[in-house]
ChimeraX commands (.cxc) that place a marker at each C-alpha (Angstrom):
marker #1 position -46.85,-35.30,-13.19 radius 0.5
marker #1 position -46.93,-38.86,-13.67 radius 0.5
marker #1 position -50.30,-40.09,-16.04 radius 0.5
marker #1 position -52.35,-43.05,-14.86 radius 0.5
marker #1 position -50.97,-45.15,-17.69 radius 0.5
marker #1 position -46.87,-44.59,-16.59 radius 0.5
marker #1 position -48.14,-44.97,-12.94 radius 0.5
marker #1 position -49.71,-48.56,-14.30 radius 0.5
marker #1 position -46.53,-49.46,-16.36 radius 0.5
marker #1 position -44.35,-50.83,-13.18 radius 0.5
marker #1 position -47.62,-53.23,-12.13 radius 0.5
marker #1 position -48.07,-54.84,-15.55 radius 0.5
marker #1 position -44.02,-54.78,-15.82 radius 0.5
marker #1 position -44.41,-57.19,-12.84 radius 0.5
marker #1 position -47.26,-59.08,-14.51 radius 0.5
marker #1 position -45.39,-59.48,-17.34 radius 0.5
marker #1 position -42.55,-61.40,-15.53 radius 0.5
marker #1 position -44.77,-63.58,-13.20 radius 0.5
marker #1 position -46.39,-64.91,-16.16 radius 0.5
marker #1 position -43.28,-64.97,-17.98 radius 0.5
marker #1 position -41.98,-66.78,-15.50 radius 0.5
marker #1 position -45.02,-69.53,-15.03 radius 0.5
marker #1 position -45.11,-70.11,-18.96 radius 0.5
marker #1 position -41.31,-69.64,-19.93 radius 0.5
marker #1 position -42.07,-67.20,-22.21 radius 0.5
marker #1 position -41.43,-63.22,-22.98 radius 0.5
marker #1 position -44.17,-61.13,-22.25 radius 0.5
marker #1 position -44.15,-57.41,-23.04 radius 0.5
marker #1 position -46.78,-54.67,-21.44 radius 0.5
marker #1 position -47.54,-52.16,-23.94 radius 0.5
marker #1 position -49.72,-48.84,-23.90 radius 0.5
marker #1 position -51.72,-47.54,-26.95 radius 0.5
marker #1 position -52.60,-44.33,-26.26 radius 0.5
marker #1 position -55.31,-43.90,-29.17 radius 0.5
marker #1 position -57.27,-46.51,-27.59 radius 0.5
marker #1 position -56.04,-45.74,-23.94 radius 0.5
marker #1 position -55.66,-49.31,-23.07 radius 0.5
marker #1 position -52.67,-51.58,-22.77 radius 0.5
marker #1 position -52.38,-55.14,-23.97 radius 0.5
marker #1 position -49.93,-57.73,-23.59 radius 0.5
marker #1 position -47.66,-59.34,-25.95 radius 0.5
marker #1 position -45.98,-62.49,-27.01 radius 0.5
marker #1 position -44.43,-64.70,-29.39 radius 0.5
marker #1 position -45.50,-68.51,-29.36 radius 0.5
marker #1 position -45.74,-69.55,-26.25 radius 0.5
marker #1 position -49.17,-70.50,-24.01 radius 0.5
marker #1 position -52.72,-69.45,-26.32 radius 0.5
marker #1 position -54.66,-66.46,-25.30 radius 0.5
marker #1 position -57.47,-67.92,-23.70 radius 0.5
marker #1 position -54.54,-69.58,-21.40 radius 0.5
marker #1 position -53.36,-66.20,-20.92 radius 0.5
marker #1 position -56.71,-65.03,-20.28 radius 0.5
marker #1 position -57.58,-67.27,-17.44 radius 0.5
marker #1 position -54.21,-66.60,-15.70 radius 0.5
marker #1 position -55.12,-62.96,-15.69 radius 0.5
marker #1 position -58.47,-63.31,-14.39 radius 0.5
marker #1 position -57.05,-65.29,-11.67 radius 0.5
marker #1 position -54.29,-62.09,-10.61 radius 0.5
marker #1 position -57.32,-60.42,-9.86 radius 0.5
marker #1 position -57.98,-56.17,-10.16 radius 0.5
marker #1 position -54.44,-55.52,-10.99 radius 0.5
marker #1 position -55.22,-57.18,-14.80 radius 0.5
marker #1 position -58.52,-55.45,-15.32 radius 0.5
marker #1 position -58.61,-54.49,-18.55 radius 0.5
marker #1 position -55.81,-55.86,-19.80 radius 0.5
marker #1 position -56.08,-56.69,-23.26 radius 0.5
marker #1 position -53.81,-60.12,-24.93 radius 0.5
marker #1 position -52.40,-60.48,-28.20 radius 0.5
marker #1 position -50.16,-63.42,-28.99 radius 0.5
marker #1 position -48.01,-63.44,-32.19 radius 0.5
marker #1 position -46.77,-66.42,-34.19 radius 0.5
marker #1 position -43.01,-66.65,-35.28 radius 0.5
marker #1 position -42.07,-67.85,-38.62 radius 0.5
marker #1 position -41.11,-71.15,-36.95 radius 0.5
marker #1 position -44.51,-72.23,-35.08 radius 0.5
marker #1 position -45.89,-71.64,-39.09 radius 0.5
marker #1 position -43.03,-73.70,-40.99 radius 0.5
marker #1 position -43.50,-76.62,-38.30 radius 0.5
marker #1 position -47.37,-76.14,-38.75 radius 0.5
marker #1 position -46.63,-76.23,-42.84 radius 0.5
marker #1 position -44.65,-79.25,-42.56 radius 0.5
marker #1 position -47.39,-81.11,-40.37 radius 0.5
marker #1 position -49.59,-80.07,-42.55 radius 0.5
marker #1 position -48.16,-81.11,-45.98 radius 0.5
marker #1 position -47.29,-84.63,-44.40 radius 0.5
marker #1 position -51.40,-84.89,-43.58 radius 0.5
marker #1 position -52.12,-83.90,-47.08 radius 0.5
marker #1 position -53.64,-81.53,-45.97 radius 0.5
marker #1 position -51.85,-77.99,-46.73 radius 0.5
marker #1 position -53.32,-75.56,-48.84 radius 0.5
marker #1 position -50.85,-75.07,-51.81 radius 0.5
marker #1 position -53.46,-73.24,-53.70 radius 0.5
marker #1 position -54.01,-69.94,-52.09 radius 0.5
marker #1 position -50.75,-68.15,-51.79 radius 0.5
marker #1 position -48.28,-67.80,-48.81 radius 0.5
marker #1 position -51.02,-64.86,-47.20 radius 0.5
marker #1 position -53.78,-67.83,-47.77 radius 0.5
marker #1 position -51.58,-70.30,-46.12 radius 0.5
marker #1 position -50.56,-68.31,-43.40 radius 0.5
marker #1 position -53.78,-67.49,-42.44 radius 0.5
marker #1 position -54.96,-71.58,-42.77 radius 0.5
marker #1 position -52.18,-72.27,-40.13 radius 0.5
marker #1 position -52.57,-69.30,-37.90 radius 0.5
marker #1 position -56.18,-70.28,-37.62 radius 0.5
marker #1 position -55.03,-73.95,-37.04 radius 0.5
marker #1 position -52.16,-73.08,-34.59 radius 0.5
marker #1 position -55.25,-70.60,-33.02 radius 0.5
marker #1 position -55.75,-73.43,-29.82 radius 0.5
marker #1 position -52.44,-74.79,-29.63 radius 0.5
marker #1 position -49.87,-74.48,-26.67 radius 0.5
marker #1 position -46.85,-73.13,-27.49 radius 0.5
marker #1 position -46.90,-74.10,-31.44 radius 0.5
marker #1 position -43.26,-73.55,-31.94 radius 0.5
marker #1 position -42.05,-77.24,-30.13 radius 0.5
marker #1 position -41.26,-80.10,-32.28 radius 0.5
marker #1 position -42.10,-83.42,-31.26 radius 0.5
marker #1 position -38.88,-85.00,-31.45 radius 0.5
marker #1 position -35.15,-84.77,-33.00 radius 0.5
marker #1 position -36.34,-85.86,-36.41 radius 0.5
marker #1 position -38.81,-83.31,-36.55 radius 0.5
marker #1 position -36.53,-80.74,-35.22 radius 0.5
marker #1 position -34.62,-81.58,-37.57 radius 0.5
marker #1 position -36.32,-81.43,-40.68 radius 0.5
marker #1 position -37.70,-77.79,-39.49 radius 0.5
marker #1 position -33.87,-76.82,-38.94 radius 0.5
marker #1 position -33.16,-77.44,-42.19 radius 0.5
marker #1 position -36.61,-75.80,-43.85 radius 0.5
marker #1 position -35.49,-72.58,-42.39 radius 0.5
marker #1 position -32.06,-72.62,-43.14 radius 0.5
marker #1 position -33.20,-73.16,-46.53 radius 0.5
marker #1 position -35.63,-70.24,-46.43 radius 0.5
marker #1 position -33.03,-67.39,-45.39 radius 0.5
marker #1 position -31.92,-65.66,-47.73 radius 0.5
marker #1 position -27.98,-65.98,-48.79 radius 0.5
marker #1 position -25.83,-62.99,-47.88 radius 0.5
marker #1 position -28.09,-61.56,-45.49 radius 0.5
marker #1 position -24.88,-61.89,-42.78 radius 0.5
marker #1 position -25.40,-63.19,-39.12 radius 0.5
marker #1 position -28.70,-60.99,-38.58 radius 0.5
marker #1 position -30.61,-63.31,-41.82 radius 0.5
marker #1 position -33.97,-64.81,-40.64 radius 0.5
marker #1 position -35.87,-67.30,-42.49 radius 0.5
marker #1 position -38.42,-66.06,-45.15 radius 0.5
marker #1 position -41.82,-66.86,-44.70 radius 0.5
marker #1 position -43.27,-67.54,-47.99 radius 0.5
marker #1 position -40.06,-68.79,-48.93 radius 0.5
marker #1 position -40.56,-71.95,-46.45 radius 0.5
marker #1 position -43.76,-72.19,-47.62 radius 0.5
marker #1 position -42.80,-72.33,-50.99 radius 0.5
marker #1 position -39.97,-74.72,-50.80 radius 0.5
marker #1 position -42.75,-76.75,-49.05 radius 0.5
marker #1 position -45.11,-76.89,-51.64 radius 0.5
marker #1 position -43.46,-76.81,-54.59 radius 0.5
marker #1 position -40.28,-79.54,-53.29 radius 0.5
marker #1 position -42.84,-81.65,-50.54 radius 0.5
marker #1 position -40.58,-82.36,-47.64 radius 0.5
marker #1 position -39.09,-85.67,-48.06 radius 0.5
marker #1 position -35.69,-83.51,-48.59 radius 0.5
marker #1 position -35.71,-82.46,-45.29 radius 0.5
marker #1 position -34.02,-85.91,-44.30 radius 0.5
marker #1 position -30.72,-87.13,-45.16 radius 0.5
marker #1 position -31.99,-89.23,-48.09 radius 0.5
marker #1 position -28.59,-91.11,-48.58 radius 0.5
marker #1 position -28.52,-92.16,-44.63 radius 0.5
marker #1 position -29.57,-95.54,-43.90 radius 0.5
marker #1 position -30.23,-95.56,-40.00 radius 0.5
marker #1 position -27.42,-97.65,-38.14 radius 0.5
marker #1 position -27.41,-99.38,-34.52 radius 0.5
marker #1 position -25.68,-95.97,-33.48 radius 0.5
marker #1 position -27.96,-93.97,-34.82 radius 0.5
marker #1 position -30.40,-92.52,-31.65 radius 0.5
marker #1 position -31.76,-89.54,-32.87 radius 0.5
marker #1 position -34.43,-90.61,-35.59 radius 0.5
marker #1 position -33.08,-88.71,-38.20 radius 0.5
marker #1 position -31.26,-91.30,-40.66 radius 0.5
marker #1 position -33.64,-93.45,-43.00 radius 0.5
marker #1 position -35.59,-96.71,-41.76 radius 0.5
marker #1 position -34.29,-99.82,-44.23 radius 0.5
marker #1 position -38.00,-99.26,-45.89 radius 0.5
marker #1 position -37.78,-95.62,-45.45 radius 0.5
marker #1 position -34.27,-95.59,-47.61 radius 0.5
marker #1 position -35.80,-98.21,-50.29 radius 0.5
marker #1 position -38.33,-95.71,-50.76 radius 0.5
marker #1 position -35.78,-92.84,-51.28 radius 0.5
marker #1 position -34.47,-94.72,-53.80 radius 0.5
marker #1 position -36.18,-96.68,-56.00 radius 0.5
marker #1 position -40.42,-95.54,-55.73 radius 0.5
marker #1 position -41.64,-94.41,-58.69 radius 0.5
marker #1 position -44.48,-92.89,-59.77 radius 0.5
marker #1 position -47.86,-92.30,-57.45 radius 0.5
marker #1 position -45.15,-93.96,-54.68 radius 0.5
marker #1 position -43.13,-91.16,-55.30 radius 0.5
marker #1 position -45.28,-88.50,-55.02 radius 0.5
marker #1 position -46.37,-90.09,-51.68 radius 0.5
marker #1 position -42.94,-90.54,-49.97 radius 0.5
marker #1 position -41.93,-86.60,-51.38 radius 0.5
marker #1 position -45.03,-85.00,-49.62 radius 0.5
marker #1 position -46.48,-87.09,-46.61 radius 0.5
marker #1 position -43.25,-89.78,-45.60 radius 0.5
marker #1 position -45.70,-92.49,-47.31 radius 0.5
marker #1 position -43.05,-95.47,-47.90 radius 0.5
marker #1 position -43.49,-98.29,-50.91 radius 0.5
marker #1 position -45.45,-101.15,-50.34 radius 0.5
marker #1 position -42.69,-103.78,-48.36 radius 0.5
marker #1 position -42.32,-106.42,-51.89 radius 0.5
marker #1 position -41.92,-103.71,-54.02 radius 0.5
marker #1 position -39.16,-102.41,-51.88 radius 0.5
marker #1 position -37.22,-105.31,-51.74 radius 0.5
marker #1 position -38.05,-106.33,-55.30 radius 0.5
marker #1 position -36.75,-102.57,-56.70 radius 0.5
marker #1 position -33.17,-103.46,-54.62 radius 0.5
marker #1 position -32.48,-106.77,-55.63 radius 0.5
marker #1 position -33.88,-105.78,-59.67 radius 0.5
marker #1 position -31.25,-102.75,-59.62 radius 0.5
marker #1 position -28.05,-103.88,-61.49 radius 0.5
marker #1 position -25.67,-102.14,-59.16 radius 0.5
marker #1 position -27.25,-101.30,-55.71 radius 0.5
marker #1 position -25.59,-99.98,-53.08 radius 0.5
marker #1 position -23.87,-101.75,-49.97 radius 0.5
marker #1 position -26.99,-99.60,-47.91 radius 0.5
marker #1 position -29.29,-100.57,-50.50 radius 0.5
marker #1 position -28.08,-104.04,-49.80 radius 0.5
marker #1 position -28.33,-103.59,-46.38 radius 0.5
marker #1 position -31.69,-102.09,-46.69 radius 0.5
marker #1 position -32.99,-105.24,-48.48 radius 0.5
marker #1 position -31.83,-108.06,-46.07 radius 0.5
marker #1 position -33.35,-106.12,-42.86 radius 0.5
marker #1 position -36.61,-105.89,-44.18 radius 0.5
marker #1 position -36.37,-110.28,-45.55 radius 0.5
marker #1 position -38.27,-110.97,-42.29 radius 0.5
marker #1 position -40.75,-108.68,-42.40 radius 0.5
marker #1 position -41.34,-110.10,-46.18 radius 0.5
marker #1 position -41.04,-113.32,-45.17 radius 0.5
marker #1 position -43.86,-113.01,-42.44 radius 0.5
marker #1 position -46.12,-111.12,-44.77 radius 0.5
marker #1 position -45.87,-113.44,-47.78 radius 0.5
marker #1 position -46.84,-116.38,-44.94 radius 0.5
marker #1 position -49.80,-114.57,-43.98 radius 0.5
marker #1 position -50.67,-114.58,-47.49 radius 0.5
marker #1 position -50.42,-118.17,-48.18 radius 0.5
marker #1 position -52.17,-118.91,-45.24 radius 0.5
marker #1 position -54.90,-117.00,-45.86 radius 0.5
marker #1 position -55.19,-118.14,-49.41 radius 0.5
marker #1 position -54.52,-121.89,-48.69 radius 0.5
marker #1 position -57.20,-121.43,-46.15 radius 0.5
marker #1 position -59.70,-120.01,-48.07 radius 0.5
marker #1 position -59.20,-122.16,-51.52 radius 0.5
marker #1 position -58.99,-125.10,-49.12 radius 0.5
marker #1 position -63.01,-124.13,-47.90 radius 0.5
marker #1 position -64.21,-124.26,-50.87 radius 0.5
marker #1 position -62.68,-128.00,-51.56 radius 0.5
marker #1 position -64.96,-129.02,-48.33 radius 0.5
marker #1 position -67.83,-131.11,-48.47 radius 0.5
marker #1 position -71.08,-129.35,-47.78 radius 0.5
marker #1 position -72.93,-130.52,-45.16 radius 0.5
marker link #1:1,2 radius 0.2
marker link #1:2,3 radius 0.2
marker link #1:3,4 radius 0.2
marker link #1:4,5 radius 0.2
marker link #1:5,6 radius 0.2
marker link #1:6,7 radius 0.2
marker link #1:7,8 radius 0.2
marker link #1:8,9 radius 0.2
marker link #1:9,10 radius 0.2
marker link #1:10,11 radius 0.2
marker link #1:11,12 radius 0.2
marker link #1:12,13 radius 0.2
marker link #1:13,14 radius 0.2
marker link #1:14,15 radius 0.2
marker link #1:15,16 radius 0.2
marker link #1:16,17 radius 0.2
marker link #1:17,18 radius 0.2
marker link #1:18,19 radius 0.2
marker link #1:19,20 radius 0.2
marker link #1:20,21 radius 0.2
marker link #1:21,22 radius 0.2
marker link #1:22,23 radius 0.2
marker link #1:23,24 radius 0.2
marker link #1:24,25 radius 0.2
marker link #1:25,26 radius 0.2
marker link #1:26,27 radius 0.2
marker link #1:27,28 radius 0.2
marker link #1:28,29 radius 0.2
marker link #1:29,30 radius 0.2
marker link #1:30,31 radius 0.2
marker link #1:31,32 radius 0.2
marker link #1:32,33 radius 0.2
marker link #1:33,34 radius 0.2
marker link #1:34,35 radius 0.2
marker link #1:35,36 radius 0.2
marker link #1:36,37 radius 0.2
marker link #1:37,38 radius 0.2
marker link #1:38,39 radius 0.2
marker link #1:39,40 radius 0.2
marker link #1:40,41 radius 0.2
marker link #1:41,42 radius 0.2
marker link #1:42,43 radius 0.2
marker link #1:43,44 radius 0.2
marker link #1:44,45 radius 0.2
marker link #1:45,46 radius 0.2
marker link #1:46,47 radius 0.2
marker link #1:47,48 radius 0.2
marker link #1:48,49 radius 0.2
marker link #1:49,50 radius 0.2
marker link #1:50,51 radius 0.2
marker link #1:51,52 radius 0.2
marker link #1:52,53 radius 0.2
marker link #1:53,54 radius 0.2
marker link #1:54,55 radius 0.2
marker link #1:55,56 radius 0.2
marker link #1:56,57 radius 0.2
marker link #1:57,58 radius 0.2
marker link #1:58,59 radius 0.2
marker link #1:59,60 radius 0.2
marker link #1:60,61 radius 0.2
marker link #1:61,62 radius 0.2
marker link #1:62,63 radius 0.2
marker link #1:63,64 radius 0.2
marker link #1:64,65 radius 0.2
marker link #1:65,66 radius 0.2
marker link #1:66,67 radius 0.2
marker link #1:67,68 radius 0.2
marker link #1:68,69 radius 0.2
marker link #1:69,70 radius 0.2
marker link #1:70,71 radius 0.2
marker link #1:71,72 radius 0.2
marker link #1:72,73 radius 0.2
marker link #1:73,74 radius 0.2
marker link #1:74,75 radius 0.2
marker link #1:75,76 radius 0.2
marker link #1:76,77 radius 0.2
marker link #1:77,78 radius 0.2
marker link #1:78,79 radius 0.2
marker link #1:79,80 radius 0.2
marker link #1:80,81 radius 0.2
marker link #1:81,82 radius 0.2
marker link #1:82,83 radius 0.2
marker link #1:83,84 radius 0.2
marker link #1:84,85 radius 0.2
marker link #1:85,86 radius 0.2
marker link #1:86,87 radius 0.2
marker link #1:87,88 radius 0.2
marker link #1:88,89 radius 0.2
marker link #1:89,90 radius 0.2
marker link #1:90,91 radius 0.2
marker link #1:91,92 radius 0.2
marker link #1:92,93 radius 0.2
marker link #1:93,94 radius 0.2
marker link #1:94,95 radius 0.2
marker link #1:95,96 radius 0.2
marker link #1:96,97 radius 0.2
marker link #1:97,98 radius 0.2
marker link #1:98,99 radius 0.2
marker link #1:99,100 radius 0.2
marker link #1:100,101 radius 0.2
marker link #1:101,102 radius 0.2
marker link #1:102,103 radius 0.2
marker link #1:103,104 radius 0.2
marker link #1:104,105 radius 0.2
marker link #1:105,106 radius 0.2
marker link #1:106,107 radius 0.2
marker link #1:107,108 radius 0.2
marker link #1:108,109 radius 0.2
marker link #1:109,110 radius 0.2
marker link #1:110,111 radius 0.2
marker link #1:111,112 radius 0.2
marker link #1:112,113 radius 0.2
marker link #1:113,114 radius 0.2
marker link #1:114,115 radius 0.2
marker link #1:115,116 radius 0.2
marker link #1:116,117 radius 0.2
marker link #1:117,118 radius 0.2
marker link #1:118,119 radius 0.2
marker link #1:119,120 radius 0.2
marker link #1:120,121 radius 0.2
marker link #1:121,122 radius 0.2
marker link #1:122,123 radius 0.2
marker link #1:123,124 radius 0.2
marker link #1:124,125 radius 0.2
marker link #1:125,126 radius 0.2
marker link #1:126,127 radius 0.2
marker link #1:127,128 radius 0.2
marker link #1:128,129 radius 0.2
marker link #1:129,130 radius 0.2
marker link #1:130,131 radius 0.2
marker link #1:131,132 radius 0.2
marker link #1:132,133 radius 0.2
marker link #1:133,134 radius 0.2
marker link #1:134,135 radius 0.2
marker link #1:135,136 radius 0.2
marker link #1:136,137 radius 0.2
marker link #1:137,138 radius 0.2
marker link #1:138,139 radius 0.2
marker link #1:139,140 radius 0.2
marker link #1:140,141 radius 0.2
marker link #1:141,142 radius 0.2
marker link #1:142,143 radius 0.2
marker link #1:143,144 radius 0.2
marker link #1:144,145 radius 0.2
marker link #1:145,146 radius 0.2
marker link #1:146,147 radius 0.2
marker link #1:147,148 radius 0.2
marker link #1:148,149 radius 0.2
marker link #1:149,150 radius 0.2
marker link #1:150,151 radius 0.2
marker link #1:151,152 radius 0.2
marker link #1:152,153 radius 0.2
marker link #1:153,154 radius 0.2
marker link #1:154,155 radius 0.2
marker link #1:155,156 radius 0.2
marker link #1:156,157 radius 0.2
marker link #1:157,158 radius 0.2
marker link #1:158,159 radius 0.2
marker link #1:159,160 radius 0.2
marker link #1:160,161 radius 0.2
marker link #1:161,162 radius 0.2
marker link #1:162,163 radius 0.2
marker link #1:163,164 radius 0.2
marker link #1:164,165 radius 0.2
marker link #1:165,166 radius 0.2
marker link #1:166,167 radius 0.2
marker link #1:167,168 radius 0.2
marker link #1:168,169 radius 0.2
marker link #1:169,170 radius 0.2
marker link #1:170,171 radius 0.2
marker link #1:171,172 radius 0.2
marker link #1:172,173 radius 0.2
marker link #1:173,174 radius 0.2
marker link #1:174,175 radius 0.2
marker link #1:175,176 radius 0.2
marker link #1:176,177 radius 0.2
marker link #1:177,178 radius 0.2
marker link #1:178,179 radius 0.2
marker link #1:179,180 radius 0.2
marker link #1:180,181 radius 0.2
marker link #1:181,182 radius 0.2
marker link #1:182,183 radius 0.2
marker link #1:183,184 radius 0.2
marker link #1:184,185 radius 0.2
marker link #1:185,186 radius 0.2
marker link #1:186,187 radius 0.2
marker link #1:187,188 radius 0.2
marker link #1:188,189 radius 0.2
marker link #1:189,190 radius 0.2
marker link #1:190,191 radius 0.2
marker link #1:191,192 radius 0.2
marker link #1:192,193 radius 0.2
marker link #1:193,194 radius 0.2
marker link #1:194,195 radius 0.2
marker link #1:195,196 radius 0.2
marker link #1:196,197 radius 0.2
marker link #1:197,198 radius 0.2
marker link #1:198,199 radius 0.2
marker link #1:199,200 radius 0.2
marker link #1:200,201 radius 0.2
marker link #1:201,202 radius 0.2
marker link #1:202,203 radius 0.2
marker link #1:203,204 radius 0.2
marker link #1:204,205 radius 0.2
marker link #1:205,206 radius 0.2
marker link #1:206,207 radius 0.2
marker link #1:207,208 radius 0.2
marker link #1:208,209 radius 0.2
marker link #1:209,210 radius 0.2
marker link #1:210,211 radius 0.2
marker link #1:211,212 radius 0.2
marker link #1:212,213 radius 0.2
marker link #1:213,214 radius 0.2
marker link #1:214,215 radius 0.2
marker link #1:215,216 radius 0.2
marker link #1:216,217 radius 0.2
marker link #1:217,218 radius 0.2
marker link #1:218,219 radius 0.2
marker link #1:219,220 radius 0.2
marker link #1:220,221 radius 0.2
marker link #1:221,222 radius 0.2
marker link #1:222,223 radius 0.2
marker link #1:223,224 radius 0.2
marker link #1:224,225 radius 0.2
marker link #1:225,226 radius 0.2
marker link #1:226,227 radius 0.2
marker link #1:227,228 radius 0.2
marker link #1:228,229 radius 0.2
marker link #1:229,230 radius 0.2
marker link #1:230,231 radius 0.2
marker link #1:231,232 radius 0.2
marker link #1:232,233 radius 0.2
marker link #1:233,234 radius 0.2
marker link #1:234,235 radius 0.2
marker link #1:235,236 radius 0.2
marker link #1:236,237 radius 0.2
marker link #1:237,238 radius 0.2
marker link #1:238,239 radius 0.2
marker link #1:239,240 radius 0.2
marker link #1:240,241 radius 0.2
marker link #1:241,242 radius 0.2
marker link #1:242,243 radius 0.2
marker link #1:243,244 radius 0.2
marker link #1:244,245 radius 0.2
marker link #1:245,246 radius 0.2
marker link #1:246,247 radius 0.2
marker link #1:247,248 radius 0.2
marker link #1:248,249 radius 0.2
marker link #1:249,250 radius 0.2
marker link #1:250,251 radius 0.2
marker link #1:251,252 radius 0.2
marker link #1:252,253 radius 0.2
marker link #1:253,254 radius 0.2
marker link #1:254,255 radius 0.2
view
């Protein structure tokens, strides 16, 4: 004799693919018979509280439907790599500390797992590549605390081609900026640190000082250098200006 919970299980199968459907993403009806209820599951994808409101509006066939949505290992590398560029990733408290941070932080976001463009894409391509382990054969998936390792221990400036100065061809946002690649190169120091963990390039001079001071730069290097001359060239005006004009104030006759 069929039980009310296998008599439910077509209904919520049909649930399950409508909002599938609506949200692009897999849903999966399952029963817990301890607690005699059944909740719905999925990876990514819209937030529960999105969920929530969809199911409300379905009406009595989603009465006490319960929602659970689960985070993959790529929604928490991108949300690692955000959060290292904005300084702001907890290194401190282990990879069960900093999966809980970004779990909490990913908590309100819609479908955490989408990158915001091909550089971004990118960069999380190759963090997870790096994080699976070697000889694991086709079936290998990324390691968590791995990524989040590599992360905080490397920063994530190696995540772009750092010998790739970005050409006319070059649509995809991935390859180096002229002060982007200067910065690869030659920063030192507190510059350094900056451009390995949050992207932070040189100051423009120093860039373009570093290239012309190194006894054997490269033809991108080169390259580098002459593309950003304007740039220099506008900001050192400003500068004079601003000095000339306020030097030349104090030469004035007061009234």
């Amino acid at each position: 004799m069929p039980t009310p919970s296998s008599r439910r299980r077509p209904r919520l199968r049909r649930l399950a693919d409508r909002l599938g459907a609506q949200y692009r993403t897999a849903f999966e009806p399952q029963y817990d018979p301890v607690r005699r209820c059944w909740t719905l599951r999925w990876y990514d994808g819209p937030t529960p509280a999105t969920v929530q409101s969809a199911l409300r509006r379905l009406g009595p066939e989603s009465e006490g439907v319960l929602v659970r949505r689960d985070l993959t290992t790529r929604s928490l590398a991108l949300a690692a790599l955000r959060e290292t560029r904005a300084g702001a990733m907890h290194r401190w408290v282990g990879s069960w500390g900093q999966r809980y941070h970004l779990a909490q932080l990913l908590a309100d976001q819609e479908h955490p797992d989408r990158t915001a463009g091909p550089r971004e894409a990118a960069m999380l391509d190759r963090l997870l590549a790096a994080a699976t382990p070697d000889g694991g054969g086709p079936w290998a998936v990324p390691d968590e605390s791995r990524a989040f390792e590599l992360i905080a221990r490397d920063g994530i400036a190696w995540l772009l081609p750092s010998e790739r100065l970005a050409g006319p061809d070059d649509a995809d946002g991935v390859a180096l900026t002229p002060l982007e690649y200067l910065t690869s190169r030659y920063a030192a120091g507190v510059h350094r640190a900056a451009w390995e963990t949050a992207l932070t390039t040189m100051p423009l001079r120093a860039a373009v000082t570093s290239a012309e001071a190194d006894p054997e730069p490269t033809a991108d290097a080169a390259r580098a250098a002459l593309a950003l001359l304007p740039a220099l060239r506008a900001q050192l005006n400003r500068d004079l200006d601003r000095a000339q004009a306020r030097l030349g104030g104090v030469l004035q006759p007061q009234v």
